[in-house]
C-alpha positions, 0 to 999 in steps of 0.5 A, spaced: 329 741 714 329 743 720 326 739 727 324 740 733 322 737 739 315 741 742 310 740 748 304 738 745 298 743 745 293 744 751 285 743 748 284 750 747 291 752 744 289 745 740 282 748 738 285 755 735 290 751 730 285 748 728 282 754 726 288 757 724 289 750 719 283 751 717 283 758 715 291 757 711 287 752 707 281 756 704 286 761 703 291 755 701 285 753 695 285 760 692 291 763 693 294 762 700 301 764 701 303 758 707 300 752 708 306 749 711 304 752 718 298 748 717 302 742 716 306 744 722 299 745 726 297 738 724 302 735 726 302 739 733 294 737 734 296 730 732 300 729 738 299 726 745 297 731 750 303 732 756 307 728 751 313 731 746 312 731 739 316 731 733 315 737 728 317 740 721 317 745 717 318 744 709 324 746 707 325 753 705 319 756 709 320 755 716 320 762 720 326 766 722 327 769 729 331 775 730 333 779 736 334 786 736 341 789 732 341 783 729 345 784 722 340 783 716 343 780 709 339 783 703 340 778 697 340 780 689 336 777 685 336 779 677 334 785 673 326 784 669 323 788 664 316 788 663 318 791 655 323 786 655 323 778 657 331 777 658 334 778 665 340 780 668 344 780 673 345 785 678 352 786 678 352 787 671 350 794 672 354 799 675 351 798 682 356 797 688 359 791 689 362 787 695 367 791 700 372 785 698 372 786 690 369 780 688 362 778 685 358 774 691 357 768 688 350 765 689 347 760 695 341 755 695 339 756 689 334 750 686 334 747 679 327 752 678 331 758 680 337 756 675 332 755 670 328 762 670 335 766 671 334 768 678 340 769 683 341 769 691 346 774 691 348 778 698 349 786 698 353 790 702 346 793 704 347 793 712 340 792 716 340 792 722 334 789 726 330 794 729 335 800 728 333 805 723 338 809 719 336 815 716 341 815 711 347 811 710 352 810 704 353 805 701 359 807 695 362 812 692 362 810 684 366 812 678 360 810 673 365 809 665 361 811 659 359 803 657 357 803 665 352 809 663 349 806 656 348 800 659 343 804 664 340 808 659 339 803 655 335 799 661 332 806 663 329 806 656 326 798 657 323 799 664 327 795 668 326 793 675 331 792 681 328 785 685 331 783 691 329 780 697 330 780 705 329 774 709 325 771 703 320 777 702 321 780 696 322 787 695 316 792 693 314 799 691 307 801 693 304 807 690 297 810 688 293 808 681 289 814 677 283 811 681 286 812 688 287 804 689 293 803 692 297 798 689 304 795 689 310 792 683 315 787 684 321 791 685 323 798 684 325 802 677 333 802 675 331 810 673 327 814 670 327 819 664 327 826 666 321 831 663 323 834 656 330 832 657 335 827 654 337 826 660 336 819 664 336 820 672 338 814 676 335 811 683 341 812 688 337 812 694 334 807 696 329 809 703 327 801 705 322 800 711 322 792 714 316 791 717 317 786 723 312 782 727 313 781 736 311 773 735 307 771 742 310 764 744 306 759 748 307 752 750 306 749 743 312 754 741 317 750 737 322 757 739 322 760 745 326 766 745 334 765 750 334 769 756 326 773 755 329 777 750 325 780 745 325 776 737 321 779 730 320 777 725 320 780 718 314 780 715 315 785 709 320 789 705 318 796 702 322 801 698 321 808 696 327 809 691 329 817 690 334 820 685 339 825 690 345 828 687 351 829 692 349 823 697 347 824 704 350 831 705 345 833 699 339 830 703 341 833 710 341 841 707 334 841 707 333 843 700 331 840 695 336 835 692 338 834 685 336 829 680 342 824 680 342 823 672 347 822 666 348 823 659 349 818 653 356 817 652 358 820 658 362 819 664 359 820 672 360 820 679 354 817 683 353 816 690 348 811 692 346 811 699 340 809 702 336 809 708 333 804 714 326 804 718 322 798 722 315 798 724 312 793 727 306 789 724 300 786 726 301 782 720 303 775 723 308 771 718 304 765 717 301 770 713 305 775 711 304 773 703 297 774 703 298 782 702 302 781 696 297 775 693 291 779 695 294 786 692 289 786 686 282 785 689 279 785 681 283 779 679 279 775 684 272 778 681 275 776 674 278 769 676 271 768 678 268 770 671 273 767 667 270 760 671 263 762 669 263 763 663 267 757 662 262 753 665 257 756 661 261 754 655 261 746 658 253 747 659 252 748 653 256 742 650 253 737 655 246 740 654 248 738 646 250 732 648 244 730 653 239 732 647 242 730 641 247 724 642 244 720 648 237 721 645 240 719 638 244 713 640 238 711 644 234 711 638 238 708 634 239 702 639 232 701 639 231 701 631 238 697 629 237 691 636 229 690 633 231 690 625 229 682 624 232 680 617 238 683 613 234 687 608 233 693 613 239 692 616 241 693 607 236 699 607 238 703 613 244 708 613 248 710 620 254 708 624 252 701 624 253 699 617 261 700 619 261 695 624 267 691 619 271 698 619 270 702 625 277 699 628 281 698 622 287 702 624 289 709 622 295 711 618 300 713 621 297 709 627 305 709 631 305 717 630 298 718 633 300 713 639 307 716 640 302 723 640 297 719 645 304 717 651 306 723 651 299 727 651 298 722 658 305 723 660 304 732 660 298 729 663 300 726 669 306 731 670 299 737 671 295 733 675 301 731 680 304 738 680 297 741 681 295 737 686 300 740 690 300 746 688 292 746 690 294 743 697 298 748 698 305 745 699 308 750 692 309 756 696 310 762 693 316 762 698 319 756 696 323 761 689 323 756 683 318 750 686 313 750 681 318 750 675 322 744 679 316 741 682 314 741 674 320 738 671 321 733 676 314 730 676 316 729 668 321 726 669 318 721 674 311 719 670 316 718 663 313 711 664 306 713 663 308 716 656 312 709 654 305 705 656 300 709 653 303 708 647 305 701 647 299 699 649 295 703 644 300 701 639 298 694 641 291 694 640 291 697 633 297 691 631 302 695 630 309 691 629 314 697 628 315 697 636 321 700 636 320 706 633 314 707 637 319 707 642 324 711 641 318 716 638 314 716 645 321 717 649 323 723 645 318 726 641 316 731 646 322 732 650 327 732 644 323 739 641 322 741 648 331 741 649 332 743 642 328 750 644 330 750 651 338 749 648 337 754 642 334 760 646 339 758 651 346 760 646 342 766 645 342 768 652 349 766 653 351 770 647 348 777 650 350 775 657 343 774 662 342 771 668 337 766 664 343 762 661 343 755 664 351 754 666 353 747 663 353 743 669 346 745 670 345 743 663 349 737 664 344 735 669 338 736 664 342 731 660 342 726 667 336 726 668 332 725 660 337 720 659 339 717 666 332 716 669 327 719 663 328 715 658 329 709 661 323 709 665 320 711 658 323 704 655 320 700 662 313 703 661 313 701 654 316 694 654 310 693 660 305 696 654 307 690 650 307 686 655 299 687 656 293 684 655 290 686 648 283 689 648 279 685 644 274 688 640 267 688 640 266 687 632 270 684 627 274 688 622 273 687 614 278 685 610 277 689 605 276 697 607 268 700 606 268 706 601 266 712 605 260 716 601 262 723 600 257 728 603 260 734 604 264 740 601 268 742 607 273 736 609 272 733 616 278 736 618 278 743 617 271 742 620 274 738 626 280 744 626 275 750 627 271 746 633 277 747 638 275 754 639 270 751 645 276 748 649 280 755 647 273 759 650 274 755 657 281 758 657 281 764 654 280 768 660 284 764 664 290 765 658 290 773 658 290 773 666 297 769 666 300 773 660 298 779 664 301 777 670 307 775 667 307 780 663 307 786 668 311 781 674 305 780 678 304 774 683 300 768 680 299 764 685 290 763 684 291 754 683 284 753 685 282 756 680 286 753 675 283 746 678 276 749 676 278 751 670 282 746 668 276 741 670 272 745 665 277 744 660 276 736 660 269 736 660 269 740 655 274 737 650 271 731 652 265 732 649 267 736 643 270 730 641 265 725 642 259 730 638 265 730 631 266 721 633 259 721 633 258 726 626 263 722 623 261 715 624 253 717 622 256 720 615 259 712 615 266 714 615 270 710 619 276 715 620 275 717 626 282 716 630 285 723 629 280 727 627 278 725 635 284 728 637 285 733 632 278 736 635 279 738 641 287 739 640 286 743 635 284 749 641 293 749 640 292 753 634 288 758 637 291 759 644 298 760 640 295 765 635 292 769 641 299 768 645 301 773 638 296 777 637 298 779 644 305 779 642 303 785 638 298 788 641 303 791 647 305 797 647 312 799 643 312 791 641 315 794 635 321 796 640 321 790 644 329 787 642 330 781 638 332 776 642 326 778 647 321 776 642 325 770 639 324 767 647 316 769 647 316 765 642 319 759 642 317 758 649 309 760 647 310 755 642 313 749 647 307 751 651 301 751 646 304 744 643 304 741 650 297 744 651 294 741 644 296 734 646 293 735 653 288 737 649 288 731 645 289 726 648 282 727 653 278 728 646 281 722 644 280 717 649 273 720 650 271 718 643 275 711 643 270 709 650 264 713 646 265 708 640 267 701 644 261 703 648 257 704 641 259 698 638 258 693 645 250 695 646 248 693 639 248 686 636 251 684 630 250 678 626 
C-alpha cells in the first residue's frame, strides 16, 4: 500500500476528477480496467480545500513513474496453449537464462496466481526508459536435441510466450481476413516452415514501450525531483521474428534466414532482441482499456446474449402472470367460499393435500446439505461479483478474481452450515450430526479431491500449474482452520433458531397420489432446466471462447444482468412445476423443485463437451489437457446446479407457505 500526503483540489480541479470518476465508473460496470483511480479521486474530492489529505492506491495498481535511462525489468509469466490447457514455465524451455546461472525465483505472487500456474519471473532483457536499441543480444545457446524436441512439440501445439513489464502484459497486434486490426496475449514460440519438416523458432523479439508524459498539478500524489521528466508505461507490444546469425544477420541488409531446427537435432540459436519507445496520449488511468475494448463485436454480442435471456425471462413471468396468478386466485375464491365438506370431498387440486404437502422428503439431510452448500456458492458469487461490478478486481490486480473467490468461500462457510440446519430443522430431522459434517464437506471435499487429482497429474509432467505444497498446505489451513469451523458455528446457530411453523397440520398417515401421467415427474422436472441454461447459453460460449483463445474477460456488468435474469428465470421454472405438481395432488414437491431449475447443470456440462469436441484438432489435444477440461468443467457445472437449485427451491418453498396461509382449512 502505498500512501501519501496530498494538497486538496482546487474547484475546477474537484470538478474534472469528478468526471474522470464518473467516467472509470461507467466503464468500470462493463468492463473498465482501473477504478482504483476513482477511488483515489474520491477521496482526493472528499477532503477540505487548503487542508492535507490522506490517500491511497489499491495494492498492486498504484502507477509507476520512471525518469528517463531508468532500467526496465521484464518479468516471465508462463508458457499456454490454446490447443492445450496445461502451462509451463518459461525457463523450462530452452531460452536464455539469467547471467548468474540460477533460475530466478518468482516475487509477489498471490494465492490466485499460485493456483492458475502464473509466475513473475525476471528476465535478462534490458530496457531502458526512453533508449531505443535496434538490436541487442541477449545470449548465444547450445540448444540439446531434448531442448529442441521440446520446441517442437510446443510449436506443434501453439504455444505463446506471456510476459509483462510493468504490469502490462505483452501483445502481438496483427490484421484479421476483414482487415481489423486485433491483438493476442502473448507471442508464439515458433512457427512451421511451409512445405518442410522443419520448425522455425522466434529468436528476436522487436519490443515497442509506449510511455506517457503524466501532467502533475497540486493535486499530484507525485511531483517529479528536480523538474526532471518522468513516464509511465502504458503499453507493451512485440513484433517476434525468426533471423539466423543474430544481429550481424539483420545489420547486412539482406533478408535473413529463418532460425529453424529439426526433430532429434542439435542447434545454436542466437536470441537478440530490440527496443524503441513511443510516446502515448493514452493516460495510465486507462491504459487497460485498449486491451478490454480490442473486439468491439464481443460487446454487440454481450448485449444479444441479455436480450435474448430477457426474452426467455419474459416469457416465463408472462406464464406465471397468466397461468398461476390467475389460477391460484381463482382457486382461492372457489376453496374460501365452499360451505360444507362435501364440496370440499367433490373438489380436486392442491387444497385436498393440505395434510401432506410439508410431510418431509426422503432424503430430507441430503437435500438440506444441497440447500447450505447451494446458499454458501451463492453468497461467495454475490460478494465477489459485487466487487468485481465496482471495479475493485482489476484486471491489474493477476490472480485477484481466483483469490477474491476463494477467500469469500472460505468466510461465508457459515451461510452453508445455517442454511442447512435450519431447513433440517424445520423438517424434523434428528441426524444433525451428519447434516453437519455433509454441509461442511460435501462441496469442498469434491472440489479438493478434483483439484488434488489433477494437481498430481500436473506435477507428474512438470507445469507451472502444480500447486507447491506449502500452498496446498495452505488450502488445507484454510478449510479446516476457519472453513469448517465457521461451518460448524453457522449450523449449531441453525439449530438454535426458532422453527417455522407451518401453516396446516400434516396427517399422520401419507395421502395416496393418483397416477396421472406416463412421463415420470422428474424426467419432466429434468427437461424444464433448458430455460435456465437458454439465459446462460450465450454468456457460456463467450467465457469458453475467451478462455479458449486467451482473451481478456473482464465484462461484470454484464454478468450481473445475466446473472439477474438467470435468478428470475430459475425461480420461476420451479414455481410453475411446484404448482403442477400439487394440482396433480402430489405431494413430492421438495426435490422436484430443486431438480427443476438445477437440472440446467446437465445441459451446461453437456455443451462444455460438445465444445470440447468441437475445437479443431480435439482428436490431438494431449491427455492430460483434456482430463484438466474436464474435471474442472465438471466442479463447475455441479456448482452451478446448486446455485441453480437452490434459487427454485426456495421460490417454491415461499410459492407453497404463501398458498397454504391464504385459504382456510377447517
Amino acid at each position: 500500500m502505498r500512501v501519501a500526503a496530498v494538497m486538496a483540489p482546487s474547484t475546477g480541479e474537484a470538478a474534472a476528477m469528478a468526471g474522470g470518476v464518473r467516467g472509470l465508473r461507467r466503464r468500470g460496470f462493463f468492463g473498465a480496467s482501473t477504478a482504483a483511480v476513482a477511488a483515489v479521486g474520491a477521496v482526493l474530492m472528499a477532503s477540505t480545500i487548503g487542508r492535507p489529505a490522506d490517500a491511497f492506491y489499491l495494492p498492486g495498481i498504484a502507477p509507476n513513474n520512471y525518469q528517463e535511462g531508468y532500467s526496465l525489468t521484464v518479468y516471465a509469466n508462463k508458457l499456454t496453449s490454446p490447443k492445450d490447457h496445461v502451462p509451463f514455465d518459461y525457463y523450462s524451455m530452452g531460452y536464455c537464462a539469467p547471467k548468474s546461472g540460477r533460475k530466478p525465483r518468482s516475487t509477489h505472487l498471490s494465492l490466485g496466481q499460485v493456483l492458475i500456474g502464473e509466475r513473475h519471473e525476471p528476465t535478462d532483457y534490458e530496457l531502458l526508459m526512453r533508449v531505443d536499441e535496434p538490436c541487442k543480444q541477449l545470449c548465444e545457446k547450445e540448444l540439446s536435441s531434448d531442448e529442441v524436441n521440446t520446441f517442437i512439440k510446443r510449436v506443434d501445439l501453439d504455444y505463446l510466450t506471456k510476459m509483462n513489464l510493468d504490469n502490462m502484459p505483452i501483445i502481438m497486434r496483427g490484421p484479421t481476413a476483414t482487415g481489423e486490426e486485433v491483438f493476442r496475449l502473448g507471442y508464439p514460440v515458433g512457427f512451421q516452415l511451409n512445405g518442410t519438416s522443419e520448425r522455425c523458432l522466434f529468436n528476436h523479439l522487436s519490443f515497442k514501450v509506449k510511455v506517457h508524459k503524466p501532467t502533475f498539478s497540486r493535486a499530484a500524489i507525485y511531483s517529479p525531483p528536480g523538474g526532471q521528466e518522468v513516464y509511465r508505461v502504458v503499453g507493451f507490444e512485440v513484433a517476434p521474428e525468426s533471423i539466423d546469425g543474430g544481429c550481424a544477420s539483420r545489420a547486412a541488409g539482406a533478408t535473413p534466414k529463418h532460425a529453424c531446427v529439426t526433430e532429434g537435432r542439435s542447434a545454436t540459436v542466437n536470441w537478440t532482441y530490440g527496443v524503441s519507445f513511443e510516446e502515448s496520449p493514452l493516460e495510465w488511468a486507462t491504459r487497460w482499456d485498449p486491451l478490454l475494448n480490442a473486439t468491439p463485436g464481443v460487446r454487440e454480442i454481450q448485449w444479444f446474449s441479455i436480450i435474448n435471456s430477457l426474452m426467455i425471462a419474459l416469457f416465463l413471468t408472462a406464464m406465471v402472470a397468466l397461468v398461476l396468478l390467475r389460477t391460484v386466485y381463482l382457486d382461492f375464491a372457489r376453496y374460501n367460499s365452499m360451505d360444507n365438506e362435501e364440496e370440499v370431498q367433490e373438489e380436486s387440486g392442491w387444497k385436498l393435500i393440505h395434510g401432506d404437502v410439508f410431510r418431509p422428503p426422503r432424503a430430507a439431510g441430503m437435500l438440506s446439505v444441497f440447500v447450505g452448500s447451494g446458499m454458501q456458492l451463492i453468497a461467495m458469487m454475490s460478494v465477489t461479483l459485487g466487487f468485481a461490478v465496482l471495479g475493485f478486481l482489476s484486471p491489474a490486480n493477476r490472480g485477484g478474481l481466483l483469490t477474491a473467490l476463494l477467500t469469500c468461500w472460505v468466510f461465508t462457510s457459515s451461510f452453508c452450515g445455517y442454511h442447512a440446519a435450519k431447513l433440517y430443522t424445520n423438517l424434523g430431522g434428528e441426524n444433525k450430526k451428519a447434516v453437519t459434517l455433509g454441509s461442511a464437506f460435501f462441496f469442498s471435499s469434491i472440489a479438493f479431491s478434483v483439484f488434488f487429482s489433477l494437481n498430481l497429474l500436473l506435477w507428474f509432467n512438470g507445469s507451472t500449474g502444480a500447486v507447491p505444497f506449502l500452498t496446498l498446505l495452505l488450502l488445507l489451513l484454510l478449510w479446516f482452520g476457519i472453513s469448517v469451523p465457521l461451518n460448524v458455528l453457522g449450523a449449531y446457530a441453525g439449530y438454535k433458531a426458532k422453527a417455522l411453523e407451518w401453516p396446516v397440520r400434516t396427517n399422520q398417515i401419507p395421502r395416496e397420489i393418483p397416477h396421472s401421467s406416463a412421463v415420470p415427474p422428474m424426467v419432466f422436472a429434468v427437461f424444464c432446466g433448458v430455460l435456465p441454461f437458454g439465459t446462460v447459453f450465450l454468456e457460456l460460449v463467450f467465457v469458453l471462447n475467451s478462455l479458449s483463445n486467451n482473451l481478456l474477460l473482464y465484462y461484470f456488468g454484464f454478468t450481473f444482468i445475466v446473472a439477474l435474469i438467470l435468478a428470475v428465470t430459475c425461480a420461476e421454472v420451479s414455481v410453475v412445476i411446484t404448482y403442477l405438481t400439487l394440482c396433480k395432488e402430489d405431494y413430492h414437491w421438495w426435490w422436484r423443485s430443486f431438480v427443476a431449475s438445477g437440472s440446467s447443470a446437465l445441459y451446461v456440462f453437456a455443451y462444455a463437451l460438445y465444445f470440447l469436441w468441437s475445437q479443431p484438432k480435439s482428436e490431438a489435444m494431449p491427455f492430460l489437457s483434456s482430463m484438466l477440461y474436464l474435471g474442472y468443467a465438471s466442479l463447475a457445472s455441479l456448482g452451478f446446479g446448486l446455485i441453480t437449485g437452490v434459487i427454485g427451491f426456495y421460490a417454491s418453498f415461499r410459492f407453497v407457505l404463501a398458498c397454504f396461509r391464504s385459504v382456510h382449512i377447517d
